[in-house]
C-alpha positions as CSV (number, residue, x, y, z in Angstrom):
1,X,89.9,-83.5,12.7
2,X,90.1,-80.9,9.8
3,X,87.2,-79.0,9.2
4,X,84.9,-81.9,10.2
5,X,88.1,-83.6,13.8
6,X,88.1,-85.9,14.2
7,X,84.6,-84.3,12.0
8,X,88.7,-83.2,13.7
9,X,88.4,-84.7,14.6
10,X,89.1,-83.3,14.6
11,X,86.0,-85.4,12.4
12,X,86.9,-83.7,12.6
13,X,83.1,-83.8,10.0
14,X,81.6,-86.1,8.6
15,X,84.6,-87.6,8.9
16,X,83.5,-87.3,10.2
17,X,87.2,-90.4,9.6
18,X,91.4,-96.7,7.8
19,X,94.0,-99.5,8.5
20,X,94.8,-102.1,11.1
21,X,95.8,-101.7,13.9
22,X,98.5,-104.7,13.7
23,X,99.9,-103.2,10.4
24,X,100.4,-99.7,12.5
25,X,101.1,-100.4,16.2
26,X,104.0,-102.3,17.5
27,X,108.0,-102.0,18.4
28,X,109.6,-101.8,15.1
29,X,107.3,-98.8,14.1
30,X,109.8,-95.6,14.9
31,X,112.8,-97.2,13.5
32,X,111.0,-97.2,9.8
33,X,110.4,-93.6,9.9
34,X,112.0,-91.0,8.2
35,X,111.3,-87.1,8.3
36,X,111.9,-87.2,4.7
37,X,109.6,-89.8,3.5
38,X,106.6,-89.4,5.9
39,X,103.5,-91.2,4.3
40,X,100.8,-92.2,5.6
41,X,100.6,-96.2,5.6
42,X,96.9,-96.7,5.9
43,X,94.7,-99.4,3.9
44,X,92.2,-101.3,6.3
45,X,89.5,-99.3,8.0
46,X,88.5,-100.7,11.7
47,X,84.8,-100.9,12.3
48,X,83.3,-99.6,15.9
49,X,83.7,-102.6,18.4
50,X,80.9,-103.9,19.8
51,X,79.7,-103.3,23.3
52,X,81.3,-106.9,24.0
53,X,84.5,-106.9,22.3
54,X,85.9,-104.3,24.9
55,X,86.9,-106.7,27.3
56,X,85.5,-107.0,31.1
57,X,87.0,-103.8,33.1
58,X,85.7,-100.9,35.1
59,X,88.0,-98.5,33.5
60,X,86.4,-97.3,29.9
61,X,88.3,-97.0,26.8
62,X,88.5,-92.8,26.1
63,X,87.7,-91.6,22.9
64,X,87.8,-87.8,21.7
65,X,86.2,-86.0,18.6
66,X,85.2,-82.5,17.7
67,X,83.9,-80.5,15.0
68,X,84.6,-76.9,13.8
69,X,82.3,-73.9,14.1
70,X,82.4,-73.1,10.5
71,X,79.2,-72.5,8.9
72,X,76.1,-74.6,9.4
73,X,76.5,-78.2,11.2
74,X,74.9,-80.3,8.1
75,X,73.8,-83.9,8.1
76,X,77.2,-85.2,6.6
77,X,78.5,-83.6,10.1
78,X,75.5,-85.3,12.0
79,X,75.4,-88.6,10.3
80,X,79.3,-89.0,9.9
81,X,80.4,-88.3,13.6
82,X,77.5,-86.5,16.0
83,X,75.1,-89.2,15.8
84,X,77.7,-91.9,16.4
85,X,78.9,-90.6,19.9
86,X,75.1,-90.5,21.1
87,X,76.3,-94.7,20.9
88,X,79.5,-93.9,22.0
89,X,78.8,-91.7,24.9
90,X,77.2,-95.1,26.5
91,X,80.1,-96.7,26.2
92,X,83.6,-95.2,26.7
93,X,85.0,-92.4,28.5
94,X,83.9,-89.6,26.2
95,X,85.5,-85.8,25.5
96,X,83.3,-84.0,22.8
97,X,84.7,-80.4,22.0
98,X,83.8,-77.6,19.8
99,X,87.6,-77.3,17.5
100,X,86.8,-73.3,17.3
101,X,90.9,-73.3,16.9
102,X,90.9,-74.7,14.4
103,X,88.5,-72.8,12.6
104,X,91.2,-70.0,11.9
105,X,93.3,-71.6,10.0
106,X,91.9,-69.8,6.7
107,X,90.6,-66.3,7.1
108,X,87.4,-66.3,8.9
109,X,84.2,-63.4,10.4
110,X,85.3,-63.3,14.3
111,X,81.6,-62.7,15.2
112,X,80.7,-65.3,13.0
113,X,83.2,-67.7,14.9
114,X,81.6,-66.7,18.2
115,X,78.4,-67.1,17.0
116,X,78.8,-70.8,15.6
117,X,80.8,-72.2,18.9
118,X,77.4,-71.6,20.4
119,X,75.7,-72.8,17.6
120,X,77.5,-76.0,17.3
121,X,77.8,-76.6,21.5
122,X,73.9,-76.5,21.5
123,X,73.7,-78.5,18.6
124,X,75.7,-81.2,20.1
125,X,73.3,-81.3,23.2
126,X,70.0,-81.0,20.5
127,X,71.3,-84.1,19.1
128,X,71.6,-86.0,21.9
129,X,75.2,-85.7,24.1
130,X,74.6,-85.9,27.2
131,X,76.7,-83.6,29.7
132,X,76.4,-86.3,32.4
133,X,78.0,-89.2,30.4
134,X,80.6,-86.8,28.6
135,X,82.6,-84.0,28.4
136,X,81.4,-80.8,26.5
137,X,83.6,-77.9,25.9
138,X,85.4,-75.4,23.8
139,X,89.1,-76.4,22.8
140,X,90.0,-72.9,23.5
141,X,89.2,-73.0,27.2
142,X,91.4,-75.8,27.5
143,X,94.9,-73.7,27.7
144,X,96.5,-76.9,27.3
145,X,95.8,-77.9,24.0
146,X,98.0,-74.8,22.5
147,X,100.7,-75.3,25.0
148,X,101.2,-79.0,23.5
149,X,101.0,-77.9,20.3
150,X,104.3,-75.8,21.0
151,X,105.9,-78.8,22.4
152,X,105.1,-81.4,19.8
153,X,106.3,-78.6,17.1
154,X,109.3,-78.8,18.6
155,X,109.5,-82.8,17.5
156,X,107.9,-82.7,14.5
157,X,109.9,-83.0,11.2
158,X,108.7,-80.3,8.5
159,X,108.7,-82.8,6.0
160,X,106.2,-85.1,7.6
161,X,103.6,-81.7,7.2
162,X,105.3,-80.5,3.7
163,X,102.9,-84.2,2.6
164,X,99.8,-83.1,4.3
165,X,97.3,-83.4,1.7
166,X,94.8,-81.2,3.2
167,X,97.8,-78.4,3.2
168,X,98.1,-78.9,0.0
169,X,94.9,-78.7,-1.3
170,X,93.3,-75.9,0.8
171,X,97.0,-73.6,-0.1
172,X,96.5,-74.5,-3.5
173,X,93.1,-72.9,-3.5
174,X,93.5,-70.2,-0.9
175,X,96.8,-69.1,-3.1
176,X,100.3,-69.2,-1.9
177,X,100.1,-65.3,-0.5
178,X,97.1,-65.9,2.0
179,X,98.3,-69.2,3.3
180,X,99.4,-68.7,7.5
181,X,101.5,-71.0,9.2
182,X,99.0,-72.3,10.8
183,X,96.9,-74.2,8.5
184,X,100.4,-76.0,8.0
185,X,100.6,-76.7,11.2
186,X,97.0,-77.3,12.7
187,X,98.4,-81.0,12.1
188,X,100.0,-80.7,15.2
189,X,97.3,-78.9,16.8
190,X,95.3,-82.1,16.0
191,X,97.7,-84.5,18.0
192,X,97.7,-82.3,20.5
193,X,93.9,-82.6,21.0
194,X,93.8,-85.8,20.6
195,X,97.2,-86.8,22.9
196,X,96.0,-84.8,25.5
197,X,93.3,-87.2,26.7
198,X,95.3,-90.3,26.1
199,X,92.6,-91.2,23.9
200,X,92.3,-95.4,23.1
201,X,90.2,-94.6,20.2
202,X,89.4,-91.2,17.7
203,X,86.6,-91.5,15.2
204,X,87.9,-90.3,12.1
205,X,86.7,-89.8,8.4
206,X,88.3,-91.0,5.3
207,X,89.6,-87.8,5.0
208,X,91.2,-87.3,8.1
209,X,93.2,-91.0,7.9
210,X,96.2,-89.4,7.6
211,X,96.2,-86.6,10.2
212,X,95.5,-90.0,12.9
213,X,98.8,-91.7,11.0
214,X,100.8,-88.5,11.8
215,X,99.5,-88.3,15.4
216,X,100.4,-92.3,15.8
217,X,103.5,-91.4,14.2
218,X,104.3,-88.4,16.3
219,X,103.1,-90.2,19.8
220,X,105.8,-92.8,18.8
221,X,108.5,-90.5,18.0
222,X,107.9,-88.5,21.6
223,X,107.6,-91.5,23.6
224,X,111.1,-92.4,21.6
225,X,112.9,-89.0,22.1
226,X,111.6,-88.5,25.8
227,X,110.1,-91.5,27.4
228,X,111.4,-94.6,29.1
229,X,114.2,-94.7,31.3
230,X,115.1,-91.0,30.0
231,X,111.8,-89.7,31.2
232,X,112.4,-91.6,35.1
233,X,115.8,-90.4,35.2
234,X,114.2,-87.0,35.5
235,X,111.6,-88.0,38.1
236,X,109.0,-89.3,36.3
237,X,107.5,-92.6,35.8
238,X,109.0,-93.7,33.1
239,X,107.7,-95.8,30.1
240,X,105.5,-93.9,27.4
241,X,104.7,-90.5,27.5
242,X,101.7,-91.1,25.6
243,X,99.3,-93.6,24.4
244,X,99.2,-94.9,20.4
245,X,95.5,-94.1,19.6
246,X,93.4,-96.1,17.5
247,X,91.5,-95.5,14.1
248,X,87.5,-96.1,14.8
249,X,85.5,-96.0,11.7
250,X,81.8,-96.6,12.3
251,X,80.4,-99.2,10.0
252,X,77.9,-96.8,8.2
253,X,77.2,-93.2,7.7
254,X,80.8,-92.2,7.4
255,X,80.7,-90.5,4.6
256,X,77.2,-88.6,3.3
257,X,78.4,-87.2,-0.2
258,X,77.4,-83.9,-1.5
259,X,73.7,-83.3,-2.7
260,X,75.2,-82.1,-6.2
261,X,77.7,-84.6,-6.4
262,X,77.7,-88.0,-5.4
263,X,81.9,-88.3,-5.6
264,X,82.2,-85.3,-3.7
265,X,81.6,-85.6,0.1
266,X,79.0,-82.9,1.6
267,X,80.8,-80.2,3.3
268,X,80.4,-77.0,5.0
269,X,82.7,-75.2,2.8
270,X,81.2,-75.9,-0.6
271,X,80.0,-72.6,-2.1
272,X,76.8,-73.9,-3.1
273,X,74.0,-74.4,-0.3
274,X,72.4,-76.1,-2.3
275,X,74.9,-78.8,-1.9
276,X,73.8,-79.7,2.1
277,X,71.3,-80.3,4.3
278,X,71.9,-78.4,7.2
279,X,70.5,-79.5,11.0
280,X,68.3,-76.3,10.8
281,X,67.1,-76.4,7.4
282,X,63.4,-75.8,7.8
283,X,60.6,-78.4,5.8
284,X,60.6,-76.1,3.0
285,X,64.2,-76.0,2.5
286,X,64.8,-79.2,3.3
287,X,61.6,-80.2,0.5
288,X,63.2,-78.0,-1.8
289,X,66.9,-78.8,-1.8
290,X,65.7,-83.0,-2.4
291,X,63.8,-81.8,-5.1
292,X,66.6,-79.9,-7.0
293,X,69.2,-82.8,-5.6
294,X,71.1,-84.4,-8.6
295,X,69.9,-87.8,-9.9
296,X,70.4,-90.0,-12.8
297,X,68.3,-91.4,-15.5
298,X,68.1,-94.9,-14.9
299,X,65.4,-97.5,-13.7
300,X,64.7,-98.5,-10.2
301,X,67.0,-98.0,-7.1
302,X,69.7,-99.5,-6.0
303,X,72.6,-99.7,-3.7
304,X,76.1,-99.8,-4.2
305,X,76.5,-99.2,-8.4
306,X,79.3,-97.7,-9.3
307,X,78.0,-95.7,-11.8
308,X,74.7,-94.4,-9.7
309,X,76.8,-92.5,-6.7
310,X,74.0,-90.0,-5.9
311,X,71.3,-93.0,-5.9
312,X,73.6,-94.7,-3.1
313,X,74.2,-91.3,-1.7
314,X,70.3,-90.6,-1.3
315,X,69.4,-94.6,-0.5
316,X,72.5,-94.4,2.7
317,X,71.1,-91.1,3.9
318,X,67.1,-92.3,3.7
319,X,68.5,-95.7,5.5
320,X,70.3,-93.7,8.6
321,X,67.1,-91.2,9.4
322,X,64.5,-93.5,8.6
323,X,66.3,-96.5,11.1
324,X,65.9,-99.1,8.6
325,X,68.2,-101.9,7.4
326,X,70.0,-101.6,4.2
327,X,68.2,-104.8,3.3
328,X,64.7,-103.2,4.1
329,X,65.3,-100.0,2.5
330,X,66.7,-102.1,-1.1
331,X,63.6,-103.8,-1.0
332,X,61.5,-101.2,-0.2
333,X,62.7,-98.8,-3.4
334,X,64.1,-101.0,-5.7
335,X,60.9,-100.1,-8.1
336,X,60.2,-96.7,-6.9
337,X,61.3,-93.6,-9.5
338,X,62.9,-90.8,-8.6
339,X,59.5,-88.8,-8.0
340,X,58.4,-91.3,-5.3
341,X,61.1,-91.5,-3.9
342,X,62.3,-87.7,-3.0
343,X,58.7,-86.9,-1.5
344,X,59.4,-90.2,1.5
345,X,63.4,-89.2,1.8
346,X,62.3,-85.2,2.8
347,X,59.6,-86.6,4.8
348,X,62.0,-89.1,6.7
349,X,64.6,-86.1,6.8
350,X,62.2,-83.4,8.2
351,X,60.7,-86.0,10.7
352,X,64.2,-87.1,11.9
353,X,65.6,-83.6,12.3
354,X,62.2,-82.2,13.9
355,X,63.1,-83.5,17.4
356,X,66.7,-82.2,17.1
357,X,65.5,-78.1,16.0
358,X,62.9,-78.1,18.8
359,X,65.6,-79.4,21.5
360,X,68.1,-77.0,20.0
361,X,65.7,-73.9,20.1
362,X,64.9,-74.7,24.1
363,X,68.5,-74.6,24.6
364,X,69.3,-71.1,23.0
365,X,66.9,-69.8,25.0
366,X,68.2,-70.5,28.3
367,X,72.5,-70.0,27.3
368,X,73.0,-69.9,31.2
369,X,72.5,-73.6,30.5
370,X,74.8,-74.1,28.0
371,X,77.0,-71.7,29.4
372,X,77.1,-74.1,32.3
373,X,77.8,-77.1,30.7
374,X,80.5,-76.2,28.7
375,X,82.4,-74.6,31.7
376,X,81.8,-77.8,33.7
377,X,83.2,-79.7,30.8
378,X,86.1,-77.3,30.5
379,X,87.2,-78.0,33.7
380,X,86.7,-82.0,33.3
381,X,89.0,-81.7,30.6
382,X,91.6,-79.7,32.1
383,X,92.2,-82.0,34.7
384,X,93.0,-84.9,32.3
385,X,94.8,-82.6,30.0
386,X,96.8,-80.8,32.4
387,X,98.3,-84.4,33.9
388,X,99.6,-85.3,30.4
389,X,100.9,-81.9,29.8
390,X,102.6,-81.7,33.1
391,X,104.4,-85.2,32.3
392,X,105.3,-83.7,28.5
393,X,107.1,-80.8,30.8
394,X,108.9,-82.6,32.8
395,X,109.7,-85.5,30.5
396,X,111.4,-82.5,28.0
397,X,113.3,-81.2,30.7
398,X,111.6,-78.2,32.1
399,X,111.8,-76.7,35.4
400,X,108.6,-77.9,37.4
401,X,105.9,-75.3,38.0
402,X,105.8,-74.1,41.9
């Protein structure tokens, strides 16, 4: 879920989000662990399931996803993991949060912060979740999340977040001095949010493959330590503590790359603006930045070359806005140059985006609205969450609450 969750989710962005399920899950998993060799052991990405692979029930699968309130929400965000759960909202059991704890884990403008959790809440109602089909909220109004945080910290080896690459990289450039404990442990925040729900499925990002790994790996190693007939012969039910969550990569749009860079996936925290499209970008902005947008010299366009990532990068996000097949949009530009094409991609970006800045601009104006929907989802949450936390409680061996 980094800094896009599962996009957290935390994707958490653009994520946004990886392996098998059958190489992962199963009874000999905790027995191959060691704190001191922790890797994450992922290789096959799973595809959303179709509406009619889940099988016949009345009980939806639950899936969770968030992204942070840091800076803009751009269209790797929206295209990576927003747009997606307009799909998914329809069908599973859905928990959508704004990750706003995350989003000090490096140092950060407080009134910024509160300004882009409202940002990003009315963004994800612009776009398209609906309140009535899922749950909207803050993580932070969720008192849960932090206290199970605590009590998976207590379980989880220091080695297994020594090998985070994310720590590694974002210490490495924020400098040994300015690095807090908790961007080396927001990890655990992460399976926190996502154990919480006993979620079946988190949408995740390339990226954020092996923060899922570690919360699979850290579900497993609870339900080990605690559950079963240890966990009954304190009261409780017995059996796992918590459900293994699955990887669910969707099949396109997972990863918009970076307007300057084709190998380098668009993100919020690139210093150039340039780089992104951001949900709010007006027409001339949005005209200007596809205009400047890195190319390449050669003829035609074309999907897929190795050696042409920006024109798959621009052909992927022209595909996703304009609703068109792959097939239909290779066809359609395969003879176009680079000054046809940029002129119909900022047209098909302005016109797609339109909808979702009017929407978002009715909403700010009335925040007794959104102010509404986020408590109501708060409190959705909450009851889910505070079930699973109660059972980590009493599982541990503390003293029920009166």
């Amino acid at each position: 879920m980094g800094r896009s969750l599962l996009s957290h989710l935390l994707i958490l962005n653009n994520t946004a989000p990886c392996f098998a399920s059958s190489v992962l899950r199963g009874p000999r998993l905790i027995p191959q662990i060691r704190a001191q060799s922790f890797r994450c052991r992922c290789s096959v990405a799973v595809s959303e399931p179709s509406v009619s692979d889940n099988p016949p029930t009345s009980v939806k699968k639950r899936i969770v996803s968030g992204v942070q309130p840091t800076g803009s929400i751009h269209l790797g965000n929206y295209l990576g993991a927003i747009k997606n759960w307009i799909q998914l909202q329809d069908k599973y059991d859905t928990f959508f949060f704004i990750v706003d704890l995350h989003a000090i884990t490096l140092p950060y403008d407080a009134p910024q912060l509160l300004k882009a959790t409202k940002d990003t809440a009315a963004l994800y109602l612009a776009c398209g979740v609906d309140p009535s089909k899922a749950s909207v909220f803050v993580q932070s109004h969720v008192a849960a999340h932090v206290e199970l945080m605590w009590l998976l910290s207590a379980a989880t080896p220091i080695g297994w977040l020594n090998k985070m690459i994310q720590f590694k990289e974002k210490s490495r450039k924020a400098g040994g001095e300015n690095v807090g404990v908790a961007l080396l442990t927001y990890p655990v925040l992460m399976a926190s949010d996502i154990l919480l729900y006993q979620s079946d499925l988190v949408p995740v990002g390339e990226d954020q493959k092996q923060h899922l790994e570690l919360t699979r790996e850290l579900a497993e190693r609870v339900n080990n330590l605690y559950g079963g007939r240890k966990w009954k012969k304190l009261g409780g039910r017995g059996g796992p503590i918590f459900k293994v969550p699955e990887p669910l990569i969707p099949p396109t749009g997972a990863r918009i790359m970076s307007l300057t860079d084709g190998l380098s996936k668009m993100s919020k925290s690139a210093p150039s603006d340039q780089s992104r499209i951001n949900l709010l970008d007006p027409k001339d902005v949005i005209a200007n930045k596809i205009k400047r947008c890195k190319t390449d010299a050669f003829s035609g366009l074309e999907f897929d070359n190795p050696e042409r990532p920006e024109c798959n990068n621009l052909l992927s996000i022209y595909q996703l806005v304009s609703g068109k097949t792959k097939q239909e949009v290779a066809e359609e530009c395969q003879n176009m140059n680079w000054g046809t094409f940029k002129p119909l991609l900022t047209d098909a970006l302005v016109a797609h985006l339109h909808p979702i800045q009017v929407r978002y601009e009715e909403i700010m104006s009335d925040t007794t609205y959104l102010d509404e929907v986020l408590a109501e989802g708060a409190r959705k949450a909450s009851d889910v969450a505070n079930v699973t936390l109660n059972n980590v409680y009493q599982a541990m061996g503390f003293l029920r609450r009166q």
